[in-house]
DSSP file (Angstrom, degrees, kcal/mol; ACC not computed):
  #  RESIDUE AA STRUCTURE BP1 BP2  ACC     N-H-->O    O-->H-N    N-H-->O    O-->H-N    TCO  KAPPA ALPHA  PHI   PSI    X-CA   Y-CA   Z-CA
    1    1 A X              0   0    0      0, 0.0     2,-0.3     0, 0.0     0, 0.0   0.000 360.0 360.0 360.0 131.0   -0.4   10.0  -14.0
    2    2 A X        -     0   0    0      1,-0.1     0, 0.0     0, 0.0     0, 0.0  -0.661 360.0-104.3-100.3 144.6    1.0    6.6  -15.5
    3    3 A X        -     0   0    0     -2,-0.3     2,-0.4    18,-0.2    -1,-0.1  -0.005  23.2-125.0 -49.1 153.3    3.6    4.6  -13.7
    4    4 A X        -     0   0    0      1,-0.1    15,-0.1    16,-0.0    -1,-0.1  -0.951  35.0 -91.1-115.4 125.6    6.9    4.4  -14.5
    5    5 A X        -     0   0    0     -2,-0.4     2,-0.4     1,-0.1    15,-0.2   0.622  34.0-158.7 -32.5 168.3    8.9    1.0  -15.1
    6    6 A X  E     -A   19   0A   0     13,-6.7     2,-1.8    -3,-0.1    13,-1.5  -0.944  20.7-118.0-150.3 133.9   10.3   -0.4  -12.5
    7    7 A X  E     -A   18   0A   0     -2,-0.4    11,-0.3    11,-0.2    -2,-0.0  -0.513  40.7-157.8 -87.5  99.5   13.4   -3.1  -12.8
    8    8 A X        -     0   0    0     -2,-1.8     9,-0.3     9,-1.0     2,-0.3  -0.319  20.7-159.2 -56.9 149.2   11.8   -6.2  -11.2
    9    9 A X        -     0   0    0      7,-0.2     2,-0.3     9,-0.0     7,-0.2  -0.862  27.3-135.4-116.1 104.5   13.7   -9.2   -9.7
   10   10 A X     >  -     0   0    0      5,-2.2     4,-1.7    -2,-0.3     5,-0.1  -0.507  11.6-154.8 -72.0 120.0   11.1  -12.1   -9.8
   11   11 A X  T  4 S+     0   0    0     -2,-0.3    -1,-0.1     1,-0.2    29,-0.0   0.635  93.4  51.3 -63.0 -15.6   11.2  -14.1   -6.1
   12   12 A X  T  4 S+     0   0    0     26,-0.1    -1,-0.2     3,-0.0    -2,-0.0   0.781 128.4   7.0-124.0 -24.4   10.0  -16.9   -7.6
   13   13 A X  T  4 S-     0   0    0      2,-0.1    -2,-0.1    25,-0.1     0, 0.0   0.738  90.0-123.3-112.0 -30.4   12.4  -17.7  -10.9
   14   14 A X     <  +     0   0    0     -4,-1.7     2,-0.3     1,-0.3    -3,-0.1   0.862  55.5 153.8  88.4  29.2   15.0  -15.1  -10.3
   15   15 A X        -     0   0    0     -5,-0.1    -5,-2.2     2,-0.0     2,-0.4  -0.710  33.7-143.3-110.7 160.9   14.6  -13.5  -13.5
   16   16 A X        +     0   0    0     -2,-0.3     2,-0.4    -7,-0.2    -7,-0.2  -0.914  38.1 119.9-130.0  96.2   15.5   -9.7  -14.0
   17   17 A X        -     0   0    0     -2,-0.4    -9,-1.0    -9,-0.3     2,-0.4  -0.937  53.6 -95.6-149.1-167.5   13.5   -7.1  -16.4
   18   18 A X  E     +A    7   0A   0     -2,-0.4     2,-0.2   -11,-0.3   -11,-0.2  -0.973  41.1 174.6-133.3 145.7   11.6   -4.0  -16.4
   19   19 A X  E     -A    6   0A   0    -13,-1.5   -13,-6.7    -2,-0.4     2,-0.5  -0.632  32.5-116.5-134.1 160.9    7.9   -3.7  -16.2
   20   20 A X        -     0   0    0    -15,-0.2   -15,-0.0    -2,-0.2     2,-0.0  -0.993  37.2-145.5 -97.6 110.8    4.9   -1.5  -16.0
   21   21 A X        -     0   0    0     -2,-0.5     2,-0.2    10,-0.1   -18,-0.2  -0.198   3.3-139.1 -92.9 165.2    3.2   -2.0  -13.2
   22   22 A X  E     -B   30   0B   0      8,-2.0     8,-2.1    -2,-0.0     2,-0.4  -0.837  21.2-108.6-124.6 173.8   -0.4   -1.8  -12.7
   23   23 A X  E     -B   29   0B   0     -2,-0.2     6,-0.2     6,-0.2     2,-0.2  -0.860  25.3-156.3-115.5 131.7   -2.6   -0.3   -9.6
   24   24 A X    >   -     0   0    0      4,-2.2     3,-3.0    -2,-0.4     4,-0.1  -0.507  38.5 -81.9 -75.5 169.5   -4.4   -2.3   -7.2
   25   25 A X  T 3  S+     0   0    0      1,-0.3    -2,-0.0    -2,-0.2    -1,-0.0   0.805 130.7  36.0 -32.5 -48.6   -7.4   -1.4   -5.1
   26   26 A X  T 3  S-     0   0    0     59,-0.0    -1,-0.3    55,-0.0    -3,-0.0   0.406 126.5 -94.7 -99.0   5.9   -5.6    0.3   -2.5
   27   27 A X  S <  S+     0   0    0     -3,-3.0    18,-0.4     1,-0.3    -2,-0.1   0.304  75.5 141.2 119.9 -10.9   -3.0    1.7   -4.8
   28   28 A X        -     0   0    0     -5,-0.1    -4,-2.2     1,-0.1     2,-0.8  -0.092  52.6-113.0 -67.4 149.6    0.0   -1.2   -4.5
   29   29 A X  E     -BC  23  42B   0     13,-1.3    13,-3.2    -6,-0.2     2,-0.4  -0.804  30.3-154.0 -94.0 122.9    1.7   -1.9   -7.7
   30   30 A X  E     +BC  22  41B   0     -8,-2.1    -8,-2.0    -2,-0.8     2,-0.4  -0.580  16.4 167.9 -35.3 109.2    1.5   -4.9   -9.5
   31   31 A X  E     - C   0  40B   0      9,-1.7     9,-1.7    -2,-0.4     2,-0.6  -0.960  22.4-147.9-135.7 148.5    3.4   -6.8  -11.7
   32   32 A X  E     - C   0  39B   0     -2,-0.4     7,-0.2     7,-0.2     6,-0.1  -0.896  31.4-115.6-121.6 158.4    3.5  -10.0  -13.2
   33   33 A X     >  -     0   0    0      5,-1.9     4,-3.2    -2,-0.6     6,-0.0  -0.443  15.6-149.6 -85.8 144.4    7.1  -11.7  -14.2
   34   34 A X  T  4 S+     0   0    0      1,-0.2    -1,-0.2     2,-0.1   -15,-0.0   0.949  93.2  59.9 -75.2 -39.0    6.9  -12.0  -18.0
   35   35 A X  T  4 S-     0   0    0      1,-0.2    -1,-0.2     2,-0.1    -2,-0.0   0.811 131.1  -7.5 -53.4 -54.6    9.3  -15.3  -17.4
   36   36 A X  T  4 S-     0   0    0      2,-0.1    -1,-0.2   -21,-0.0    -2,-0.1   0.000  97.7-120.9-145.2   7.3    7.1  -17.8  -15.0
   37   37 A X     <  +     0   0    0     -4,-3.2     2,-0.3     1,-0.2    -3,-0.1   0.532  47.4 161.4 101.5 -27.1    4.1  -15.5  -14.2
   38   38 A X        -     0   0    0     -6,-0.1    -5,-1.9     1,-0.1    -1,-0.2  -0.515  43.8-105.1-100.2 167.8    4.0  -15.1  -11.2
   39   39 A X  E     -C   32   0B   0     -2,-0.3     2,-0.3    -7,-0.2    -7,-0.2  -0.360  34.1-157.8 -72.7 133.6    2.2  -12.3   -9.4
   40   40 A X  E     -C   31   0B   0     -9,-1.7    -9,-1.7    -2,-0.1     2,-0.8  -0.939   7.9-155.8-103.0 123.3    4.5   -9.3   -7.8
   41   41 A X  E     -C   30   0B   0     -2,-0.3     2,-0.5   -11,-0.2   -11,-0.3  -0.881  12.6-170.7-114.6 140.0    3.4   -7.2   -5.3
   42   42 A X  E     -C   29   0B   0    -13,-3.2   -13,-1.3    -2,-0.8    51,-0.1  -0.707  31.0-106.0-111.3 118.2    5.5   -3.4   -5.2
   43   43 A X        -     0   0    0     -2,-0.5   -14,-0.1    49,-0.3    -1,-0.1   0.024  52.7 -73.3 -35.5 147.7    5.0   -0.8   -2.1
   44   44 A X        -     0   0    0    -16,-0.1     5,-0.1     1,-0.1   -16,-0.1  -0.343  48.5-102.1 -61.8 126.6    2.8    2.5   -2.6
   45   45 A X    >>  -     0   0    0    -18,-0.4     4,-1.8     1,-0.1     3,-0.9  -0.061  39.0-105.3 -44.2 155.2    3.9    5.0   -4.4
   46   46 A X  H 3> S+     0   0    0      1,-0.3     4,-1.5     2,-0.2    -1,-0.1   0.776 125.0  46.9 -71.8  -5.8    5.2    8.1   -2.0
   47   47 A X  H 3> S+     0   0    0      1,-0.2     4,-1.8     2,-0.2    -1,-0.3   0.760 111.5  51.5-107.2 -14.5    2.1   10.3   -2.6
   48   48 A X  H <> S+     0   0    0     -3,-0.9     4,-2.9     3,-0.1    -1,-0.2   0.982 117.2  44.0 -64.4 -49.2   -0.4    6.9   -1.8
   49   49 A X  H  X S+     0   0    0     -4,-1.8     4,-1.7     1,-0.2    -2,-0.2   0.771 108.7  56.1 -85.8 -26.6    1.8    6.6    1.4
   50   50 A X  H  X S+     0   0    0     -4,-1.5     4,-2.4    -5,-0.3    -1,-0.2   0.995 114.8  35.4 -44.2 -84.1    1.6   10.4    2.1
   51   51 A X  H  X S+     0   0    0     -4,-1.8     4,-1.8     2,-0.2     5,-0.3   0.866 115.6  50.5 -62.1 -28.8   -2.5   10.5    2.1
   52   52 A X  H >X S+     0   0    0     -4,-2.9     4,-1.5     2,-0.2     3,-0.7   0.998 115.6  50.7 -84.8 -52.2   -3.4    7.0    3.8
   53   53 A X  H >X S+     0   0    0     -4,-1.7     4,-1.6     1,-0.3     3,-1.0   0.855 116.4  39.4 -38.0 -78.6   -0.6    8.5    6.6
   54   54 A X  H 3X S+     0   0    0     -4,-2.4     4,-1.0     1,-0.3    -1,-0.3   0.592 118.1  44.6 -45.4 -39.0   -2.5   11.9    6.8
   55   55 A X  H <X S+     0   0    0     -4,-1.8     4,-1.5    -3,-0.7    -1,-0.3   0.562 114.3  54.3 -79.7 -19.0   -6.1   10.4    6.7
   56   56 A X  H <X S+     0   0    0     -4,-1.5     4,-0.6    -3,-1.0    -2,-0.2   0.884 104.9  49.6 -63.2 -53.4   -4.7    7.9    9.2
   57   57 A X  H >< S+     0   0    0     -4,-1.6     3,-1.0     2,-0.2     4,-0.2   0.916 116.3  46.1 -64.4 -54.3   -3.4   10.8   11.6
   58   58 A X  H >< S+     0   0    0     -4,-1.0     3,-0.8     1,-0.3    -1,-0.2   0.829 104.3  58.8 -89.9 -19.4   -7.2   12.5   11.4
   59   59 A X  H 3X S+     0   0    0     -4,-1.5     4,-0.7     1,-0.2    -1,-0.3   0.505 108.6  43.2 -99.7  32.8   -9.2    9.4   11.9
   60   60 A X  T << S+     0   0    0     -3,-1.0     4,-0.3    -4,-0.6    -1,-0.2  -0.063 114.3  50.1 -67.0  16.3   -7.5    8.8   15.3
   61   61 A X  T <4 S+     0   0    0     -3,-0.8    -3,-0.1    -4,-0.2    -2,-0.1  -0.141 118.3  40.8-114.2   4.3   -7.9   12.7   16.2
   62   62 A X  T  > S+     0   0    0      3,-0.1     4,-3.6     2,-0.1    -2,-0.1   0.682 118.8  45.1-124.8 -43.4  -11.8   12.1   15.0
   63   63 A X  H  X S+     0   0    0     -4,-0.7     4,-0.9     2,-0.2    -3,-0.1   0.979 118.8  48.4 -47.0 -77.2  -11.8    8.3   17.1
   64   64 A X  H  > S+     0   0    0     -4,-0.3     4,-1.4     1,-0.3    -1,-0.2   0.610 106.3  54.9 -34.5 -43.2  -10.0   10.5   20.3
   65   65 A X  H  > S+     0   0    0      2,-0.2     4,-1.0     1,-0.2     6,-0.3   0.949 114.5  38.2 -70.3 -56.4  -12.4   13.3   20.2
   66   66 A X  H ><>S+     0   0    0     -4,-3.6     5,-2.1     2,-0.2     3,-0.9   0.926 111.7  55.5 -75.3  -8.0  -15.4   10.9   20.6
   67   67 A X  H 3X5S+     0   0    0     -4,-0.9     4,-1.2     1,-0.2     2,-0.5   0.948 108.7  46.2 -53.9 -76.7  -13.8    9.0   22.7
   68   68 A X  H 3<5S+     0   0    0     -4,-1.4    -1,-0.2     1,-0.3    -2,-0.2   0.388 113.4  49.8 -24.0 -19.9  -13.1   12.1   25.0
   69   69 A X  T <<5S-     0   0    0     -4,-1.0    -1,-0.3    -3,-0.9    -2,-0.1  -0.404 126.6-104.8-123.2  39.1  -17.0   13.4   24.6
   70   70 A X  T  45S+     0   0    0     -3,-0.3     2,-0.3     1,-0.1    -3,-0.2   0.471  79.9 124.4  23.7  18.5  -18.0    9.5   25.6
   71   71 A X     << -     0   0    0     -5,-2.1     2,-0.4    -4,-1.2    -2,-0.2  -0.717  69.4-106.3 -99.1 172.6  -19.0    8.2   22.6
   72   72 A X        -     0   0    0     -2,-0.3     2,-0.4     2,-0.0    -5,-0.0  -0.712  40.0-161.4 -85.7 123.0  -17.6    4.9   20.8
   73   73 A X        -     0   0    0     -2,-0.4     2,-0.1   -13,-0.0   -10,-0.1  -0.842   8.3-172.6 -88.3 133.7  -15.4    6.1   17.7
   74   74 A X        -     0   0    0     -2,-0.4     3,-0.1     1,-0.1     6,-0.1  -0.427  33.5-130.0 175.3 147.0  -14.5    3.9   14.7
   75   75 A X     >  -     0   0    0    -16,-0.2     4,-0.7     1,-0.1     5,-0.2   0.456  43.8-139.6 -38.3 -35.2  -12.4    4.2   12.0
   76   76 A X  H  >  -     0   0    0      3,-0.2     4,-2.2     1,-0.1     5,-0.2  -0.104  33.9 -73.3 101.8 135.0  -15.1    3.2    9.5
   77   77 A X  H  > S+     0   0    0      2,-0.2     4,-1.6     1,-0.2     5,-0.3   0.960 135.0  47.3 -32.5 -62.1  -14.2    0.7    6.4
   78   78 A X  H >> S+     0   0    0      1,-0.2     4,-4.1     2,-0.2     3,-1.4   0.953 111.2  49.4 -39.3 -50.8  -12.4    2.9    4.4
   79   79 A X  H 3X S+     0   0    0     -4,-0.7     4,-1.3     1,-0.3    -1,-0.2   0.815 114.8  51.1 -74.1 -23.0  -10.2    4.2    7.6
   80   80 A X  H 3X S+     0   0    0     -4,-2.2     4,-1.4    -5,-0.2    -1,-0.3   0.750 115.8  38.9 -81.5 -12.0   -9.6    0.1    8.2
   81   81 A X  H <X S+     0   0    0     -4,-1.6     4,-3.0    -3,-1.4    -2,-0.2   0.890 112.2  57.6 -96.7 -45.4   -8.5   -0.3    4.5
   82   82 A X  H  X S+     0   0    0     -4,-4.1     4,-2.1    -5,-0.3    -2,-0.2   0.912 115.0  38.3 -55.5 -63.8   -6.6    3.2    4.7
   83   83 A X  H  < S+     0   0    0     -4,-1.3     4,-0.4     2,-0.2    -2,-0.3   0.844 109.7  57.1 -79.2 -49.8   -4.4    1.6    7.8
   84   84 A X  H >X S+     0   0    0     -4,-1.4     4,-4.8     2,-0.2     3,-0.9   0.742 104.9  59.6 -27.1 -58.2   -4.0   -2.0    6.5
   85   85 A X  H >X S+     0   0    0     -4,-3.0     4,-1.7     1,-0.2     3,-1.5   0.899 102.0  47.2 -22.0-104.6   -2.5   -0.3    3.6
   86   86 A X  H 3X S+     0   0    0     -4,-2.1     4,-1.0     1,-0.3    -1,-0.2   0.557 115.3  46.8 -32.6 -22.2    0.2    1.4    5.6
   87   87 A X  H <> S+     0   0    0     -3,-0.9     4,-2.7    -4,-0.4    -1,-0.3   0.851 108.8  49.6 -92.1 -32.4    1.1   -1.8    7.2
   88   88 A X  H <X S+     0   0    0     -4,-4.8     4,-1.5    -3,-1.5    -2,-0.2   0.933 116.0  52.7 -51.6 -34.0    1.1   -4.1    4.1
   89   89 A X  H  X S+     0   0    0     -4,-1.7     4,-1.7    -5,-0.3     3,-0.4   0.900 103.4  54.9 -61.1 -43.8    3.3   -1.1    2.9
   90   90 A X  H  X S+     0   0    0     -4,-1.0     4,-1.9    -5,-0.3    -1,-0.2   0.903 112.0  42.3 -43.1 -58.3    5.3   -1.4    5.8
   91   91 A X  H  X S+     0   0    0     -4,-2.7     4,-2.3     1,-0.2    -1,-0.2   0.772 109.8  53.9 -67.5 -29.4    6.0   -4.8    5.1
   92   92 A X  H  < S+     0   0    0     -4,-1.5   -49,-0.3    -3,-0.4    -1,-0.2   0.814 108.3  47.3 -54.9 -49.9    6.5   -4.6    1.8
   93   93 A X  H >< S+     0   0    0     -4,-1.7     3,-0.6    -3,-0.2    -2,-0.2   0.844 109.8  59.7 -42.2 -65.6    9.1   -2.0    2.0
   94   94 A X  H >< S+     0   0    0     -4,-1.9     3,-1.1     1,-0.3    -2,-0.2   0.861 106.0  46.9 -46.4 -76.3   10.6   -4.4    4.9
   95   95 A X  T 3< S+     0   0    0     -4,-2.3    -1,-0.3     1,-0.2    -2,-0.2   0.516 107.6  53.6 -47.1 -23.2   11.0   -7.6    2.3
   96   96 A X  T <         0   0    0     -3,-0.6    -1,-0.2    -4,-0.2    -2,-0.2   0.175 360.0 360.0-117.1  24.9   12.5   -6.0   -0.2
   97   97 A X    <         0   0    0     -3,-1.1    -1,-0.2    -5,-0.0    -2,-0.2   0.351 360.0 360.0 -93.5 360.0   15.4   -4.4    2.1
C-alpha cells in the first residue's frame, strides 16, 4: 500500500509543503524537506503501531511463562527492535503535540 502525502512543517527552516514519505526499517516515515534538506522523521503508521503493540504484548506473555517454569526468557532482537519502535513512536507522537 503506498503512503499518502503528508503536510510537513520542516523543524529546521520552517518551511511548509506536502511530501511523500518513505519507510524506514522499522516502518517510520521519512521525509526530507525539499527547502534545506534536512531529514524528517514521522510516527508509524496506525497498523505498524497496532502489530509491534500486539507482538509486544505476546513476547512478555512468552518472557512470563519461562520465567514462571524457571527458565531465563528474552525478547530476542527482533522483540528488542519491535519495543524500541513503540517508544521512538511514543516520542515521536510526543514532539509533534
Amino acid at each position: 500500500m503506498a503512503l499518502q502525502p503528508i503536510q510537513i512543517i520542516c523543524n529546521a527552516c520552517h518551511h511548509t509543503s506536502t511530501e511523500i514519505p518513505t519507510r524506514s526499517f522499522l516502518g517510520f516515515q521519512k521525509i526530507s524537506c525539499p527547502h534545506c534538506h534536512a531529514q524528517l522523521t514521522y510516527p508509524l503508521t496506525s497498523g505498524f503501531r497496532a502489530t509491534y503493540a500486539i507482538f509486544a504484548v505476546l513476547i512478555i506473555l512468552s518472557i512470563m511463562l519461562n520465567l514462571s517454569q524457571g527458565q531465563i526468557g528474552f525478547p530476542g532482537l527482533i522483540g528488542i527492535a519491535m519495543i524500541y519502535a513503540l517508544v521512538r513512536d511514543w516520542q515521536i507522537r510526543k514532539q509533534l503535540k
